[in-house]
DSSP file (Angstrom, degrees, kcal/mol; ACC not computed):
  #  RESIDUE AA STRUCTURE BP1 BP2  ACC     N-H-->O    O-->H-N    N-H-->O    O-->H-N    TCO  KAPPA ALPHA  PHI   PSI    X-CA   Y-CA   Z-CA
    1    1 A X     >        0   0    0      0, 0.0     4,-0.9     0, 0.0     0, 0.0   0.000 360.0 360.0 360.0 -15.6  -44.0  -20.3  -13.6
    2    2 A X  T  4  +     0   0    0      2,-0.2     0, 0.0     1,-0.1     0, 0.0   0.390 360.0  64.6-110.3  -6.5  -40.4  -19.9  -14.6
    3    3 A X  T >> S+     0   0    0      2,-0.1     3,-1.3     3,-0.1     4,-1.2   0.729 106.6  54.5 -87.8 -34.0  -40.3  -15.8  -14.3
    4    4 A X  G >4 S+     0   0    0      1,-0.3     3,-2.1     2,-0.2     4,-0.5   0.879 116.3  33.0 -58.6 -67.0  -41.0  -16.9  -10.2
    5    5 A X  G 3X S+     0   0    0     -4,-0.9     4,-0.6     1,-0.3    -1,-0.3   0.286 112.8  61.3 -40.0 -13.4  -38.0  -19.3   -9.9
    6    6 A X  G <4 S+     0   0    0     -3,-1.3     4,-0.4     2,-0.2    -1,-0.3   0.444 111.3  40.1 -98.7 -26.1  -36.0  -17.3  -12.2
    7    7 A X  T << S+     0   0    0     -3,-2.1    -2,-0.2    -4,-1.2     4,-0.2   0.384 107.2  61.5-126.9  -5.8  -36.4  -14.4   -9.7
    8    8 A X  T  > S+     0   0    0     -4,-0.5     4,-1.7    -5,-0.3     3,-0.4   0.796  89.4  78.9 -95.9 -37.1  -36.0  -16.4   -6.5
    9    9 A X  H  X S+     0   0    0     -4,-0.6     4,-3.1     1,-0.2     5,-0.2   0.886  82.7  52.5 -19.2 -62.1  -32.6  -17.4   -7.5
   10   10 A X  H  > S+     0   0    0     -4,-0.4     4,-1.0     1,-0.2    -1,-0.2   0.795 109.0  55.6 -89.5   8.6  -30.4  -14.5   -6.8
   11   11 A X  H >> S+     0   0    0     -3,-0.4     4,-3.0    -4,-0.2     3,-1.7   0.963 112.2  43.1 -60.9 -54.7  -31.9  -14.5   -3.0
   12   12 A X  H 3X S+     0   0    0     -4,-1.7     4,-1.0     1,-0.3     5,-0.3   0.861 108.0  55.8 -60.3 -37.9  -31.0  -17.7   -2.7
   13   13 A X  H 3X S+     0   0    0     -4,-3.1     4,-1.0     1,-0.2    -1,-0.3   0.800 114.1  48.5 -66.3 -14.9  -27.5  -17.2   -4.3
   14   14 A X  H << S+     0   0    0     -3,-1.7    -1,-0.2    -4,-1.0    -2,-0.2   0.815 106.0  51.2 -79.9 -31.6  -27.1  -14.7   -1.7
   15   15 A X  H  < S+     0   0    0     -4,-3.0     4,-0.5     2,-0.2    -1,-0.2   0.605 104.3  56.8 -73.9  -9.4  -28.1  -16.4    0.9
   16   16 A X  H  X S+     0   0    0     -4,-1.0     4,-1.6    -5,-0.2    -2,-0.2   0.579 107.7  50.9-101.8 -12.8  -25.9  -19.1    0.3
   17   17 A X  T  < S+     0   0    0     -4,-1.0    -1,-0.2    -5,-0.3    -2,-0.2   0.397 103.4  55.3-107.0  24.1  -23.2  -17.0    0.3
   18   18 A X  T  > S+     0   0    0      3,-0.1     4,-1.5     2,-0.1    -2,-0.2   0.600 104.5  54.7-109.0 -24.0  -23.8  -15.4    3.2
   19   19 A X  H  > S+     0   0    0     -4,-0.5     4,-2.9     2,-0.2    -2,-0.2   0.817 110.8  43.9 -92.0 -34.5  -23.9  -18.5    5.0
   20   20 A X  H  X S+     0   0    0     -4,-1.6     4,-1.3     2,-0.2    -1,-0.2   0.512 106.5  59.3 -79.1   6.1  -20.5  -19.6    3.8
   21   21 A X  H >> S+     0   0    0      2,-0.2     3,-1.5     3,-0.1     4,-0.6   0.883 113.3  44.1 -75.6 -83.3  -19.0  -16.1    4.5
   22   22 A X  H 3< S+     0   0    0     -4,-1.5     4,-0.3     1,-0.3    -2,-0.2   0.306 106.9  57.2 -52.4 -35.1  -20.2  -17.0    8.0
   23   23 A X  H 3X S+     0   0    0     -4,-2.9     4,-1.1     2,-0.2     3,-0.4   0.973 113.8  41.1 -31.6 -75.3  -18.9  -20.7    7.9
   24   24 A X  H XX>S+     0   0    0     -3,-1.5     3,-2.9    -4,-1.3     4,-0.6   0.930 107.4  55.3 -57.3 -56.8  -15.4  -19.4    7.2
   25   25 A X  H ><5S+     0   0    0     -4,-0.6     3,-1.1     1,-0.3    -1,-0.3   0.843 110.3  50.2 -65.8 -17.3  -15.2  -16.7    9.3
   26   26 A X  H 345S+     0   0    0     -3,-0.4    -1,-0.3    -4,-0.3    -2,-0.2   0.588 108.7  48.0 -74.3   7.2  -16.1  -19.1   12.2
   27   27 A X  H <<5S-     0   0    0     -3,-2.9    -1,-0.2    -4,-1.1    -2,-0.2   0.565 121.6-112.8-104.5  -6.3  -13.7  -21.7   11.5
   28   28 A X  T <<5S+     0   0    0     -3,-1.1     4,-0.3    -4,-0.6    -3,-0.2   0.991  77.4 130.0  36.2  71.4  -10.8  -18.5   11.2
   29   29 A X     >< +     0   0    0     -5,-0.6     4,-1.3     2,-0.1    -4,-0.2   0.357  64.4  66.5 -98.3 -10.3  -10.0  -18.7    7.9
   30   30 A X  H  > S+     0   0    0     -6,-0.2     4,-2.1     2,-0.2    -5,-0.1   0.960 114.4  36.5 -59.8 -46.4  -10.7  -14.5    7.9
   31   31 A X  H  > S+     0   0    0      1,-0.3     4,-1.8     2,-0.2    -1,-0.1   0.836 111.4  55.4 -84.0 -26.5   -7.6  -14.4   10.2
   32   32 A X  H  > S+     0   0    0     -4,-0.3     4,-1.2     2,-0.2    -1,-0.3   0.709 110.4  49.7 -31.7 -47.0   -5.6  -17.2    8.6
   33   33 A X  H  X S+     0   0    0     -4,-1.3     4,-2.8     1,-0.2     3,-0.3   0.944 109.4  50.5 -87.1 -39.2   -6.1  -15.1    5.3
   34   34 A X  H  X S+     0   0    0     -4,-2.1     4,-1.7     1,-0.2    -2,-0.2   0.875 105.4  55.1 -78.3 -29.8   -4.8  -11.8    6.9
   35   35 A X  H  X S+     0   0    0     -4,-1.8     4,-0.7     2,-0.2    -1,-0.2   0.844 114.2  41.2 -50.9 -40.4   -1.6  -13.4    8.3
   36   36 A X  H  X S+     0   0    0     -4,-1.2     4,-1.5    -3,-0.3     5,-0.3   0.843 110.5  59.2 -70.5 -47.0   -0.6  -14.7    4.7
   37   37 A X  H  X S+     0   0    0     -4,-2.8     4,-0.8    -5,-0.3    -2,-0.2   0.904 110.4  40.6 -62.2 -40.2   -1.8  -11.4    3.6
   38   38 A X  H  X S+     0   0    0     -4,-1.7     4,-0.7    -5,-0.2    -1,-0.2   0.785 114.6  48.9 -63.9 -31.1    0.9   -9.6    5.9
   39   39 A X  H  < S+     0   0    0     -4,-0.7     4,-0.5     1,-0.2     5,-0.2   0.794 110.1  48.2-100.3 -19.1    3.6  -11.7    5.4
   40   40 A X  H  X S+     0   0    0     -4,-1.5     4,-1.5     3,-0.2    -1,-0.2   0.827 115.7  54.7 -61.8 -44.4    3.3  -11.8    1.3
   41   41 A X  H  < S+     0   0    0     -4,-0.8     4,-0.4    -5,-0.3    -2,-0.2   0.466 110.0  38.0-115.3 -31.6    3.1   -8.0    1.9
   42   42 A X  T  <>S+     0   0    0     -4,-0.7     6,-5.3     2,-0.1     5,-1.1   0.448 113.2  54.3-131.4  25.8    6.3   -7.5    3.9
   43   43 A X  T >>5S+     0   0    0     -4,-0.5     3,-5.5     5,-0.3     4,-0.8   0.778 106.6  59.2 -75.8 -70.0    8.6  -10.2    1.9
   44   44 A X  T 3<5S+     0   0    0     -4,-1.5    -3,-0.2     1,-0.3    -2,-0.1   0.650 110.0  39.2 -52.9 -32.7    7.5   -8.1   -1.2
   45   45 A X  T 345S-     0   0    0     -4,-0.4    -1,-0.3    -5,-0.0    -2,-0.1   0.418 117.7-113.1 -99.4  30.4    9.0   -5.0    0.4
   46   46 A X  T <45S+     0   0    0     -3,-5.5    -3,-0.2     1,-0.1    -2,-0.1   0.774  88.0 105.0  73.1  16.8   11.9   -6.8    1.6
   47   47 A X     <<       0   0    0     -5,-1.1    -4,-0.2    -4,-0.8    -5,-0.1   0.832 360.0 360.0 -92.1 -49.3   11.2   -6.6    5.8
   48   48 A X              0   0    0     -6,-5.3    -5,-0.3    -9,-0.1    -4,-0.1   0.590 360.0 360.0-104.4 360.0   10.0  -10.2    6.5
């Protein structure tokens, strides 16, 4: 009984991270992260 549940875990973990991928990127936090990600990216070579 404990090899079934044991093996039904990493669906679930997948599924539960599929669902919060999906969360965030509907809220914009994908674009929110790539705006920080540009602007971190061109202080460090000295444009912005």
């Amino acid at each position: 009984m404990n090899g079934n549940s044991s093996r039904k875990l990493p669906f679930f973990l997948i599924l539960l991270s599929l669902l919060l991928f999906l969360t965030g990127f509907n809220l914009g936090e994908a674009a929110f992260v790539w705006e920080r990600a540009v602007q971190i990216c061109l202080s460090c070579i000295g444009i912005g």
